[in-house]
Jmol script that loads the backbone (N, CA, C; Angstrom):
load data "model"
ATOM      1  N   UNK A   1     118.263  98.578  72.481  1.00  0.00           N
ATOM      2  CA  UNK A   1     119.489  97.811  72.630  1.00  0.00           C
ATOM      3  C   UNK A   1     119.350  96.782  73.770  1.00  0.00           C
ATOM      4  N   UNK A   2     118.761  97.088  74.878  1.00  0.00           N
ATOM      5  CA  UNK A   2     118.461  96.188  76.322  1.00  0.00           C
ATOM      6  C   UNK A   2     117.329  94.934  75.678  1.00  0.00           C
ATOM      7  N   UNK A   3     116.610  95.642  74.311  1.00  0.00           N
ATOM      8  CA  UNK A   3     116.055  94.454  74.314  1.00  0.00           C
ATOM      9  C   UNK A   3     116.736  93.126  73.805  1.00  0.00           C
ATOM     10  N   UNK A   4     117.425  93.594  72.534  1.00  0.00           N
ATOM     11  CA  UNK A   4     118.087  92.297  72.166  1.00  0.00           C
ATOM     12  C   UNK A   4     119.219  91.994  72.485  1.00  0.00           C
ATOM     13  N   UNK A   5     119.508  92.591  74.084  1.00  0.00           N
ATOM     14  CA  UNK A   5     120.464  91.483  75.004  1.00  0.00           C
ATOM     15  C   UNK A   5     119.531  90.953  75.572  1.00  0.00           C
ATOM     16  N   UNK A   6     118.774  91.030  75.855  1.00  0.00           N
ATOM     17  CA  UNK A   6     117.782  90.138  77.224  1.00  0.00           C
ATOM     18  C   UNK A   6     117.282  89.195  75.841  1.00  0.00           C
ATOM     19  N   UNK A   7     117.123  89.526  74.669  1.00  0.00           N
ATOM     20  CA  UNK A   7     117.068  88.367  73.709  1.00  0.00           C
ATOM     21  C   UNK A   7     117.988  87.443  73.764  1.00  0.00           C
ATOM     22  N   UNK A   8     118.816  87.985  73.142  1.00  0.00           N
ATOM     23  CA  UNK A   8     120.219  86.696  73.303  1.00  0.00           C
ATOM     24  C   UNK A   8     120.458  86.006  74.375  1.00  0.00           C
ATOM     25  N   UNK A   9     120.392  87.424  75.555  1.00  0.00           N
ATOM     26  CA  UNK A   9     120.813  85.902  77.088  1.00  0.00           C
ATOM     27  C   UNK A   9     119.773  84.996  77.305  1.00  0.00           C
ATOM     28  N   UNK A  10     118.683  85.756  76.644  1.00  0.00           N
ATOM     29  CA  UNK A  10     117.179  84.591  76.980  1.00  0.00           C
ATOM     30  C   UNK A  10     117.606  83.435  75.738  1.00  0.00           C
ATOM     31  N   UNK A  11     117.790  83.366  74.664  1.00  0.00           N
ATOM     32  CA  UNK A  11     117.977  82.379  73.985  1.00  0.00           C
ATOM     33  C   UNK A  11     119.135  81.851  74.029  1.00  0.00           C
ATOM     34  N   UNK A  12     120.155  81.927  74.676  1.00  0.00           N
ATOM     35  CA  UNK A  12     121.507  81.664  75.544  1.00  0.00           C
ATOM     36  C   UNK A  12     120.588  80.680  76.463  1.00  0.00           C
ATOM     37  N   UNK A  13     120.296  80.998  77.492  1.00  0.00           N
ATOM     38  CA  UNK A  13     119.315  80.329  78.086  1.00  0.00           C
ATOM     39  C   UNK A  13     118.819  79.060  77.985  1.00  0.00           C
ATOM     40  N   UNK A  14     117.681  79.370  77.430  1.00  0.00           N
ATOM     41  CA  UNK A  14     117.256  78.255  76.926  1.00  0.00           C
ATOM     42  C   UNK A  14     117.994  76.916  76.384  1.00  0.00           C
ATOM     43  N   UNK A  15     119.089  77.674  75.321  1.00  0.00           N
ATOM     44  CA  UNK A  15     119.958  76.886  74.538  1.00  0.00           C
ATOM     45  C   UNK A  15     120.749  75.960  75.800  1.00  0.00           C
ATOM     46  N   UNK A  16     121.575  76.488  76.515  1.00  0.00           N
ATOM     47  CA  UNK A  16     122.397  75.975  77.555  1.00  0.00           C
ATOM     48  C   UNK A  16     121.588  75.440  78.385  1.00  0.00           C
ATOM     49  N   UNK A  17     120.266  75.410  79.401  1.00  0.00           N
ATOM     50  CA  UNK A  17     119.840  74.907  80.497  1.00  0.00           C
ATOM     51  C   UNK A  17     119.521  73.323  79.875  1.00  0.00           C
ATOM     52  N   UNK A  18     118.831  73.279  79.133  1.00  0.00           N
ATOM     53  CA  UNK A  18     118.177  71.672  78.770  1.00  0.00           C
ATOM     54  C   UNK A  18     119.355  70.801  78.050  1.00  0.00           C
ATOM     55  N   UNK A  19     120.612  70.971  77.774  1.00  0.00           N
ATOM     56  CA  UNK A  19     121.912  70.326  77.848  1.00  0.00           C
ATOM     57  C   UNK A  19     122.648  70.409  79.506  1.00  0.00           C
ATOM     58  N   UNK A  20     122.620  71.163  80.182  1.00  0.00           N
ATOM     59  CA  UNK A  20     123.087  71.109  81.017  1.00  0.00           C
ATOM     60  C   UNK A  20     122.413  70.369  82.294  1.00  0.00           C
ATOM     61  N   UNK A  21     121.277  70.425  81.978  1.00  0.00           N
ATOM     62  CA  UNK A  21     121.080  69.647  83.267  1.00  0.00           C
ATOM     63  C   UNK A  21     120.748  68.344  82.824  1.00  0.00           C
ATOM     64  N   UNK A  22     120.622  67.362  82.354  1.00  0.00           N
ATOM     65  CA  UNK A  22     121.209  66.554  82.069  1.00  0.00           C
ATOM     66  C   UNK A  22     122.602  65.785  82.602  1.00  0.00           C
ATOM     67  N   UNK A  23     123.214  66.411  81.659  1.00  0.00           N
ATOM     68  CA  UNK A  23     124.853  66.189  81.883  1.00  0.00           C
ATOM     69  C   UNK A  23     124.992  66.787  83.716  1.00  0.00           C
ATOM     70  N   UNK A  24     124.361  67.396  83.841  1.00  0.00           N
ATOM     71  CA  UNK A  24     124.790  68.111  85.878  1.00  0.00           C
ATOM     72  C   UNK A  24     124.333  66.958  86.718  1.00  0.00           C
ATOM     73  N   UNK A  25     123.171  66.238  86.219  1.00  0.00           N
ATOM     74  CA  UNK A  25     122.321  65.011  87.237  1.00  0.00           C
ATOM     75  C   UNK A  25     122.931  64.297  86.881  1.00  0.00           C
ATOM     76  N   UNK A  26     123.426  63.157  85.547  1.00  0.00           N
ATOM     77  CA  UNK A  26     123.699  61.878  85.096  1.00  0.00           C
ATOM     78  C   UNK A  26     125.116  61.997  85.096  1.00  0.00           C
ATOM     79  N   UNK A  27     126.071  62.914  85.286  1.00  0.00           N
ATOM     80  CA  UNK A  27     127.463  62.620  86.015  1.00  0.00           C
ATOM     81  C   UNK A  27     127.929  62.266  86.830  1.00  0.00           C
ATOM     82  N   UNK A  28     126.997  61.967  87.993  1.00  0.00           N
ATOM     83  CA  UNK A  28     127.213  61.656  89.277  1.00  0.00           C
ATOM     84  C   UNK A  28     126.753  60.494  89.417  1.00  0.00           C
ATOM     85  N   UNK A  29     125.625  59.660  88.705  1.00  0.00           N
ATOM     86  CA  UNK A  29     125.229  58.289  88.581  1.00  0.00           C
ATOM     87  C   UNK A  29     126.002  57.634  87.495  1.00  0.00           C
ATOM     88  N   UNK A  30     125.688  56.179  87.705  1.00  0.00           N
ATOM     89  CA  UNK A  30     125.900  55.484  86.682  1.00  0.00           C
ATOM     90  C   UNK A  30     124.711  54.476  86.240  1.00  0.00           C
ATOM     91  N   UNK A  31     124.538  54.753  84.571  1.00  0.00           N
ATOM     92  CA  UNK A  31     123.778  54.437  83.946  1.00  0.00           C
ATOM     93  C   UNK A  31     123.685  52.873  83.684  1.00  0.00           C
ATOM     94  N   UNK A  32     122.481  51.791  83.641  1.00  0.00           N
ATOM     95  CA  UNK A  32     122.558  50.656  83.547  1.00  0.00           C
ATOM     96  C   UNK A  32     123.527  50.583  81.999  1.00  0.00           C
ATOM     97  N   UNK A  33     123.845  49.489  82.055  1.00  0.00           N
ATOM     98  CA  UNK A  33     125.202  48.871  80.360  1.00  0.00           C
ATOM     99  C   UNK A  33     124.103  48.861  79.798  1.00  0.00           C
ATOM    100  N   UNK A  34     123.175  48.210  79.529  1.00  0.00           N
ATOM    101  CA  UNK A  34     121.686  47.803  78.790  1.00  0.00           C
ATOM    102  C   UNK A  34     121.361  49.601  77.771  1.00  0.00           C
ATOM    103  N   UNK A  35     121.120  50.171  78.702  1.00  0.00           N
ATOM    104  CA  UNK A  35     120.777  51.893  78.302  1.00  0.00           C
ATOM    105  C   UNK A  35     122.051  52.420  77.755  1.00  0.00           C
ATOM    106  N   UNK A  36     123.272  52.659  77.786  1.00  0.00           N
ATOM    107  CA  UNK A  36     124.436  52.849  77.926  1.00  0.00           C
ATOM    108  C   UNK A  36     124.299  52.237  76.155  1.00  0.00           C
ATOM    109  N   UNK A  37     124.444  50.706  75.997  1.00  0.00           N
ATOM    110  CA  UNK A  37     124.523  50.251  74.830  1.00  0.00           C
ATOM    111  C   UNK A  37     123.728  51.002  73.800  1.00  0.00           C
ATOM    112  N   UNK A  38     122.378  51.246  74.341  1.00  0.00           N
ATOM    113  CA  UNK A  38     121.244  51.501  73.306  1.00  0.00           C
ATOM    114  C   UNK A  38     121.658  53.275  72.789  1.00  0.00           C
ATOM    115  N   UNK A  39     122.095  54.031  73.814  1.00  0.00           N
ATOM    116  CA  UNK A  39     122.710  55.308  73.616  1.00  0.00           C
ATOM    117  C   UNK A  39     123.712  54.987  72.414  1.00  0.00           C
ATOM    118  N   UNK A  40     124.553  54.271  72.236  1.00  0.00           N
ATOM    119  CA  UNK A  40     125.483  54.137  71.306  1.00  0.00           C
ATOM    120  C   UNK A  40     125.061  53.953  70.120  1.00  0.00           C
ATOM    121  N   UNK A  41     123.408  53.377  69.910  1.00  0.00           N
ATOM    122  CA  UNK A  41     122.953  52.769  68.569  1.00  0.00           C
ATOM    123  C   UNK A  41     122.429  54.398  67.954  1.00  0.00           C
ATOM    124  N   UNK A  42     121.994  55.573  68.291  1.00  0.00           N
ATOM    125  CA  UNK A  42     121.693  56.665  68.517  1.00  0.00           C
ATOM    126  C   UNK A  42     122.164  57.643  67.041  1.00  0.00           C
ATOM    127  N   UNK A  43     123.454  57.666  67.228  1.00  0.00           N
ATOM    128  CA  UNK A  43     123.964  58.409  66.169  1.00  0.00           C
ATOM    129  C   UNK A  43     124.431  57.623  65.007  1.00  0.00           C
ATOM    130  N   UNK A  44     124.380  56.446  64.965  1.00  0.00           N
ATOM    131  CA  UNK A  44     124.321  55.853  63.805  1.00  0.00           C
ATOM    132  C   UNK A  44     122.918  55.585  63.347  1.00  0.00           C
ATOM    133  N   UNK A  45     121.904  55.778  63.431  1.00  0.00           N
ATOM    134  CA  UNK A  45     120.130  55.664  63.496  1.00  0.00           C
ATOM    135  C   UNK A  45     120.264  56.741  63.091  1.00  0.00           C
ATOM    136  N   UNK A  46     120.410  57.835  63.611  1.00  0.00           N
ATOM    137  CA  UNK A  46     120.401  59.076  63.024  1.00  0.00           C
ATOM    138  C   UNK A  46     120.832  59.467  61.282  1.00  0.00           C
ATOM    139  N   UNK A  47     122.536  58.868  61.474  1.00  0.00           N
ATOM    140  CA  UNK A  47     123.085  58.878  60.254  1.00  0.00           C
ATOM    141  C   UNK A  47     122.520  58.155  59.139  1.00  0.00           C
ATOM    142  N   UNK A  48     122.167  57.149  59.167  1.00  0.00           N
ATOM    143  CA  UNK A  48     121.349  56.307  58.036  1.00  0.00           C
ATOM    144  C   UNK A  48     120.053  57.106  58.104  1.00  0.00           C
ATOM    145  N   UNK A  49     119.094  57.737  58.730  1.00  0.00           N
ATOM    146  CA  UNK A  49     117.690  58.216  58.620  1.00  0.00           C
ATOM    147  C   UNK A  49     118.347  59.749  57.674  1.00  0.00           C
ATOM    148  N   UNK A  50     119.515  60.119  58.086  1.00  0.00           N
ATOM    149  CA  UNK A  50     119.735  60.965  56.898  1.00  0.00           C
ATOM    150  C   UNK A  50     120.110  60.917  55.643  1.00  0.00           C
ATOM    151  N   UNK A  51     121.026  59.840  55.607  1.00  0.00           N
ATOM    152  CA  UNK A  51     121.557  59.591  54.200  1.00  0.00           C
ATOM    153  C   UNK A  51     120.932  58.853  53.336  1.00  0.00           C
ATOM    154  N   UNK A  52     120.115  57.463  54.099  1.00  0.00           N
ATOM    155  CA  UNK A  52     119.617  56.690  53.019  1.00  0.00           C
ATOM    156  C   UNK A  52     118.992  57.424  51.994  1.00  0.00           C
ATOM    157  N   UNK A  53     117.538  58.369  52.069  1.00  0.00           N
ATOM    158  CA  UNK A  53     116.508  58.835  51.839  1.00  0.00           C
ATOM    159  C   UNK A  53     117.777  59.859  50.592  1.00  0.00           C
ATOM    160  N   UNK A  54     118.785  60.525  51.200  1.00  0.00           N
ATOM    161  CA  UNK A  54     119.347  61.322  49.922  1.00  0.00           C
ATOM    162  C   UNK A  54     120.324  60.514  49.016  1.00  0.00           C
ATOM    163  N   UNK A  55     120.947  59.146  49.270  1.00  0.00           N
ATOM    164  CA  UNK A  55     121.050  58.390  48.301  1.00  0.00           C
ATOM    165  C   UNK A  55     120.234  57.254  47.366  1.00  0.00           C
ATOM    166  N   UNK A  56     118.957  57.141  48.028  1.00  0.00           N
ATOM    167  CA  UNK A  56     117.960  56.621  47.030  1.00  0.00           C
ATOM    168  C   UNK A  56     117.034  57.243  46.859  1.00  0.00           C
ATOM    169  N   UNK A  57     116.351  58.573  47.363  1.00  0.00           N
ATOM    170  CA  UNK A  57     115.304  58.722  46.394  1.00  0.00           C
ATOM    171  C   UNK A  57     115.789  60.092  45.703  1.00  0.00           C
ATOM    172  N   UNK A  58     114.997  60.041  44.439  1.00  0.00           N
ATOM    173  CA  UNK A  58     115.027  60.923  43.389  1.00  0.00           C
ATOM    174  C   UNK A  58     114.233  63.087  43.715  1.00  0.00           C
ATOM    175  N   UNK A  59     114.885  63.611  43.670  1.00  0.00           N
ATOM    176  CA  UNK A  59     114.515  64.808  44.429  1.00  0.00           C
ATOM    177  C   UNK A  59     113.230  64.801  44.395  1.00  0.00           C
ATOM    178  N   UNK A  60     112.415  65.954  43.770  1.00  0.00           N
ATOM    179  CA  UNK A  60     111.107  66.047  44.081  1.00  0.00           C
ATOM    180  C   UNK A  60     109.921  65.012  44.345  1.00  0.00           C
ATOM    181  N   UNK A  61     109.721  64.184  42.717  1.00  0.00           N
ATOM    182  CA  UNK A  61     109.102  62.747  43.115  1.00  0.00           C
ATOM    183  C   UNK A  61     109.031  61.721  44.063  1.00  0.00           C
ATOM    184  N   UNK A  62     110.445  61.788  45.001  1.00  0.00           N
ATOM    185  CA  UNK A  62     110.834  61.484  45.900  1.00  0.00           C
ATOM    186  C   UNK A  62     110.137  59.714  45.777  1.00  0.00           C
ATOM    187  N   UNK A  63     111.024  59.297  44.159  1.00  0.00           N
ATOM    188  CA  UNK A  63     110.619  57.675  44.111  1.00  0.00           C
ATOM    189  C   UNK A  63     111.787  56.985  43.965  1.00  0.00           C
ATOM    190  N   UNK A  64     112.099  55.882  44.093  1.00  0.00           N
ATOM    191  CA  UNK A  64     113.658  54.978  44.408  1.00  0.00           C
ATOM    192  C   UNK A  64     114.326  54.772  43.650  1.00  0.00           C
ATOM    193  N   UNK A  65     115.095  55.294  43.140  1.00  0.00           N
ATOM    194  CA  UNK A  65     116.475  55.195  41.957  1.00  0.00           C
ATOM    195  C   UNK A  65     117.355  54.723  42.476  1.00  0.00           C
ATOM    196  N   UNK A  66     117.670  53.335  42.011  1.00  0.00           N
ATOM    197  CA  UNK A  66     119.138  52.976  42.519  1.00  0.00           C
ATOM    198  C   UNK A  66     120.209  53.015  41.182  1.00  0.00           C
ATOM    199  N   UNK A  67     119.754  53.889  40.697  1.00  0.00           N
ATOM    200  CA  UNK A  67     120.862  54.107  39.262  1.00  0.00           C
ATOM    201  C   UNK A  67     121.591  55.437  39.795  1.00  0.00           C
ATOM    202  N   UNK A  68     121.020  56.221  40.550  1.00  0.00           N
ATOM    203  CA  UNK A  68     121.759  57.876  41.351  1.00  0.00           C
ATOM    204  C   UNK A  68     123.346  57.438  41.556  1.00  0.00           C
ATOM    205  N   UNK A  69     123.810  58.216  40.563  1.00  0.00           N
ATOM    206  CA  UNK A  69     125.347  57.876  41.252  1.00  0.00           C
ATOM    207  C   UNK A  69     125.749  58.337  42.518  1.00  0.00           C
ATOM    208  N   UNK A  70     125.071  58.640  43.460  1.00  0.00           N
ATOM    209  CA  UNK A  70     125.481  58.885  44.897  1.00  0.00           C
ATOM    210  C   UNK A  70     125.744  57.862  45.543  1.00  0.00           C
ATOM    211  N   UNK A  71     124.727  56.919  45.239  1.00  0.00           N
ATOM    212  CA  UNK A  71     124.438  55.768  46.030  1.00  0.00           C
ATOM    213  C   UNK A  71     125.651  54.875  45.281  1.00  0.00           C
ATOM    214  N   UNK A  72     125.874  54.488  44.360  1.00  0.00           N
ATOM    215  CA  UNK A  72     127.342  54.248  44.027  1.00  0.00           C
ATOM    216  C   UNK A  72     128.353  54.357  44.589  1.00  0.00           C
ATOM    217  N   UNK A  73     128.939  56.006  44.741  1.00  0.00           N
ATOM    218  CA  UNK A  73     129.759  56.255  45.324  1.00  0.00           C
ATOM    219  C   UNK A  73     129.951  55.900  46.479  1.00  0.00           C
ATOM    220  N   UNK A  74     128.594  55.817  47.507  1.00  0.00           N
ATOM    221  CA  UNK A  74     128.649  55.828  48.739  1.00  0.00           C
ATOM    222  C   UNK A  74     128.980  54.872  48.799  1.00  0.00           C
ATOM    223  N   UNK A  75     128.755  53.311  48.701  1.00  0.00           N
ATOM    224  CA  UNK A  75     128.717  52.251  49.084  1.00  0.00           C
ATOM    225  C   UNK A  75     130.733  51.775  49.077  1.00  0.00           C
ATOM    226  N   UNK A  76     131.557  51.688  48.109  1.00  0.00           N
ATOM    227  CA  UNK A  76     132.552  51.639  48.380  1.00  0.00           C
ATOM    228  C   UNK A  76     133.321  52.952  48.993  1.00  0.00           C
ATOM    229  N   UNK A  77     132.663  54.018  49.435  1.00  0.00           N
ATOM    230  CA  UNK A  77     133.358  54.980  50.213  1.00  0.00           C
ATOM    231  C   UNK A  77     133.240  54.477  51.710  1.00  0.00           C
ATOM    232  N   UNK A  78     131.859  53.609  51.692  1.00  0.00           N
ATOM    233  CA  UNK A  78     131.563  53.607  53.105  1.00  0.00           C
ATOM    234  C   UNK A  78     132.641  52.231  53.550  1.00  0.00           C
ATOM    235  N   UNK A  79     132.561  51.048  52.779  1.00  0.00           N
ATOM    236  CA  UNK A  79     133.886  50.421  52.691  1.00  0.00           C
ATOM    237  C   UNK A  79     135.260  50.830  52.845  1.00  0.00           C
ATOM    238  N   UNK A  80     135.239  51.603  52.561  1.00  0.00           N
ATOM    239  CA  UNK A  80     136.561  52.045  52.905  1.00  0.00           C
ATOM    240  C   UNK A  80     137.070  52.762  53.700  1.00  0.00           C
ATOM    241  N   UNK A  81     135.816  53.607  54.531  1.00  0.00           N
ATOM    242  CA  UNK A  81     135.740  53.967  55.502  1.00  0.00           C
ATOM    243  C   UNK A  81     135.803  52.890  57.107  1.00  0.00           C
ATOM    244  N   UNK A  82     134.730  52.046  56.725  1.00  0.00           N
ATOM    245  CA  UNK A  82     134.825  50.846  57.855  1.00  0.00           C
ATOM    246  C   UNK A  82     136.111  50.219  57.811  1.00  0.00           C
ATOM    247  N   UNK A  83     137.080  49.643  56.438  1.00  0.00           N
ATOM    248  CA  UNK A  83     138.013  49.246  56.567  1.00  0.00           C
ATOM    249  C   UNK A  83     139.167  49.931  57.028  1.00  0.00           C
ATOM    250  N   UNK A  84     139.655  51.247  56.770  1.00  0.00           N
ATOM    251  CA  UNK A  84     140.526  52.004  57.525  1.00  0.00           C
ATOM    252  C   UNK A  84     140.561  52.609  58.461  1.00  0.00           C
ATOM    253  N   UNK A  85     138.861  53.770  58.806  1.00  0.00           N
ATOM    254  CA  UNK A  85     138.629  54.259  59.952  1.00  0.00           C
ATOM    255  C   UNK A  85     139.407  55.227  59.783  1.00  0.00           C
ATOM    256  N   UNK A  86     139.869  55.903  58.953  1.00  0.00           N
ATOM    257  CA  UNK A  86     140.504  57.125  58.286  1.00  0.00           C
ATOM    258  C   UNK A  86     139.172  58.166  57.421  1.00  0.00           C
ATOM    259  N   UNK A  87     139.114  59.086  58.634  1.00  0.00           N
ATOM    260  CA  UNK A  87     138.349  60.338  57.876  1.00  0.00           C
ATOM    261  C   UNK A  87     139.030  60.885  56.568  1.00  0.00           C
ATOM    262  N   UNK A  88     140.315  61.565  57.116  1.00  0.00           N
ATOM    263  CA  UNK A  88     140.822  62.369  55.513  1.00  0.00           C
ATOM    264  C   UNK A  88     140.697  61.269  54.524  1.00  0.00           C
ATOM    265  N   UNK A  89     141.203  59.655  54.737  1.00  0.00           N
ATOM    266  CA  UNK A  89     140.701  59.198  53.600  1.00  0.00           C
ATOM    267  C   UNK A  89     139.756  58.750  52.888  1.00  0.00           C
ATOM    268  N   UNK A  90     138.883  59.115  53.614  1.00  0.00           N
ATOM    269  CA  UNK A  90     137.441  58.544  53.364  1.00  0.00           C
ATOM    270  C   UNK A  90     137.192  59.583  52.483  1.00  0.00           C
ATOM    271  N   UNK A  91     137.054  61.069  53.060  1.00  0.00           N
ATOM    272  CA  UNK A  91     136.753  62.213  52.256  1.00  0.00           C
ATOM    273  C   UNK A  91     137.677  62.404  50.774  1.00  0.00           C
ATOM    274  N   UNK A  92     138.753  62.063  50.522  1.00  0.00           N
ATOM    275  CA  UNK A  92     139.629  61.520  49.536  1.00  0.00           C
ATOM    276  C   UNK A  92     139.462  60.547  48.548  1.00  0.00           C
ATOM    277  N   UNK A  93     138.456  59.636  49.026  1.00  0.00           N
ATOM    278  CA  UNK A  93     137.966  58.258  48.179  1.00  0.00           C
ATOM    279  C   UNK A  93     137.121  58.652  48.234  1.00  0.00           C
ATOM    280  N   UNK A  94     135.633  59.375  48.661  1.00  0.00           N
ATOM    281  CA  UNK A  94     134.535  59.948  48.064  1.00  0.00           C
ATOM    282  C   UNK A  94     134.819  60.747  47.239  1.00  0.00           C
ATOM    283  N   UNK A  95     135.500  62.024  47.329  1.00  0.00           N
ATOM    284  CA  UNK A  95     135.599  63.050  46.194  1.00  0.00           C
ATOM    285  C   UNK A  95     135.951  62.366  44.831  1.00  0.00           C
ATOM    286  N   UNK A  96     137.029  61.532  45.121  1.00  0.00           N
ATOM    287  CA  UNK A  96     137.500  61.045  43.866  1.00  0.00           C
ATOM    288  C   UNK A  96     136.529  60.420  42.690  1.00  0.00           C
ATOM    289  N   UNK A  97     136.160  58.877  43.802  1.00  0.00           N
ATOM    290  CA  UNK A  97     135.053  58.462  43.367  1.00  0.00           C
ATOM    291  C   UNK A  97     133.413  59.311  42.854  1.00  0.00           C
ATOM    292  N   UNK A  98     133.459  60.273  43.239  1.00  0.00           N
ATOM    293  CA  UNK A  98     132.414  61.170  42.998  1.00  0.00           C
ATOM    294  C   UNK A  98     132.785  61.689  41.670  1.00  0.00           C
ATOM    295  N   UNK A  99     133.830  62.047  41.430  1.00  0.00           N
ATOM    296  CA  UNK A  99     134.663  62.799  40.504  1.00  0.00           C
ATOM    297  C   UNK A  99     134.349  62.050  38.808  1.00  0.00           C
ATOM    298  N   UNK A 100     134.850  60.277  39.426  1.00  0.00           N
ATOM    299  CA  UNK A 100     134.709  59.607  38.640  1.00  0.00           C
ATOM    300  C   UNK A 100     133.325  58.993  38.130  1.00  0.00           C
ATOM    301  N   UNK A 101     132.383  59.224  38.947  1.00  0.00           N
ATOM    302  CA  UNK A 101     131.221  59.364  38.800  1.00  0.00           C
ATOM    303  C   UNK A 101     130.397  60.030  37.857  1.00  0.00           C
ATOM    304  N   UNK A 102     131.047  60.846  37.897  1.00  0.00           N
ATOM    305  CA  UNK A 102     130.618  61.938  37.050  1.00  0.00           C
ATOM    306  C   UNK A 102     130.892  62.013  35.501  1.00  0.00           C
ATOM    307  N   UNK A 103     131.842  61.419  35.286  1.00  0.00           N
ATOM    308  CA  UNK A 103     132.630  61.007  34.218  1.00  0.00           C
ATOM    309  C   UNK A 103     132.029  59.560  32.986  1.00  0.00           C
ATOM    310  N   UNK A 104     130.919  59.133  34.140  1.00  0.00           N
ATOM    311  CA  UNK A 104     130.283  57.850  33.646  1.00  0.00           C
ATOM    312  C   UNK A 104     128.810  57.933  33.394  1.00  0.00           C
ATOM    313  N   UNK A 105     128.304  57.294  32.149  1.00  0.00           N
ATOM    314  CA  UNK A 105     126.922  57.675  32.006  1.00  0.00           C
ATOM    315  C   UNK A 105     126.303  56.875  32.410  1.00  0.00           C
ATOM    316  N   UNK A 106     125.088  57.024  33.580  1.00  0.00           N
ATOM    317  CA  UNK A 106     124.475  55.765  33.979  1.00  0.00           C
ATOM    318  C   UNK A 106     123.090  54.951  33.311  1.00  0.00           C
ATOM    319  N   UNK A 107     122.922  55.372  32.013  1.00  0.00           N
ATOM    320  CA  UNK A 107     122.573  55.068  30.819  1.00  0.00           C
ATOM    321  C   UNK A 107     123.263  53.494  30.774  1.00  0.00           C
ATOM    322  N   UNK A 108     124.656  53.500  30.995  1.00  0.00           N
ATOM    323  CA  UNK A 108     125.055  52.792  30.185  1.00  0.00           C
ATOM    324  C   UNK A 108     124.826  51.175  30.975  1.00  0.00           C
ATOM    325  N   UNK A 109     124.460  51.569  32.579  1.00  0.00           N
ATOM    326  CA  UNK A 109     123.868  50.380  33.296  1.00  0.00           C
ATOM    327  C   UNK A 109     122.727  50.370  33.565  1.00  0.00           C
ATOM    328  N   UNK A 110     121.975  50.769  32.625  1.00  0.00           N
ATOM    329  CA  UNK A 110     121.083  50.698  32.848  1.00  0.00           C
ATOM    330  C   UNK A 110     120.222  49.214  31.558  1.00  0.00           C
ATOM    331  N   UNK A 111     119.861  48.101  32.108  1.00  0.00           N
ATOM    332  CA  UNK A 111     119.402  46.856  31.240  1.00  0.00           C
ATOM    333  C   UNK A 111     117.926  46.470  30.996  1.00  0.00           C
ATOM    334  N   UNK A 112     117.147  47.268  32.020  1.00  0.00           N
ATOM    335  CA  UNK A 112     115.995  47.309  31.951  1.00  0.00           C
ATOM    336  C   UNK A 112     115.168  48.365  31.095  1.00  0.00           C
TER     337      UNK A 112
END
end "model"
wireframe off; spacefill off
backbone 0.3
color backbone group
């Protein structure tokens, strides 16, 4: 039983020290605007390195379909997201649109 508490507080540990010190040193300074800006580009870099790759490529083959109705959906969800800046409605106009997605054969745009 002593061992897997000294587990947990050890991976407690770990988990908490390398967030915390950080945030314990760089609260008390202030960071150049230059660095500050580039921090902000961060989680949107992130978000596109996740989503693009699962709205254009095709699962296993992992080759570029822009017929995937994901990538459909996404594009006026994400519109409508930038234009309102409303989460619940964003998640509301994806489902839907997803919904309706589903409903459509992409056969039928397909000209090539």
């Amino acid at each position: 039983m002593t061992d897997y508490l000294l587990l947990l507080l050890g991976m407690g540990l770990v988990t908490y020290v390398p967030r915390w010190l950080p945030l314990h040193y760089l609260s008390r300074r202030s960071l150049p605007e230059g660095f500050v800006q580039w921090l902000e580009l961060i989680p949107p870099a992130i978000l596109s390195a996740l989503l693009l790759p699962a709205l254009t490529l095709d699962g296993d083959t992992r080759h570029l379909d822009l017929l995937r109705p994901e990538l459909w959906v996404a594009l006026p969800t994400f519109g409508f997201a930038w234009w309102t800046r409303s989460l619940g409605g964003t998640v509301v106009v994806g489902m839907l649109l997803f919904w309706l997605a589903g409903k459509v054969n992409p056969m039928w745009f397909a000209w090539w």
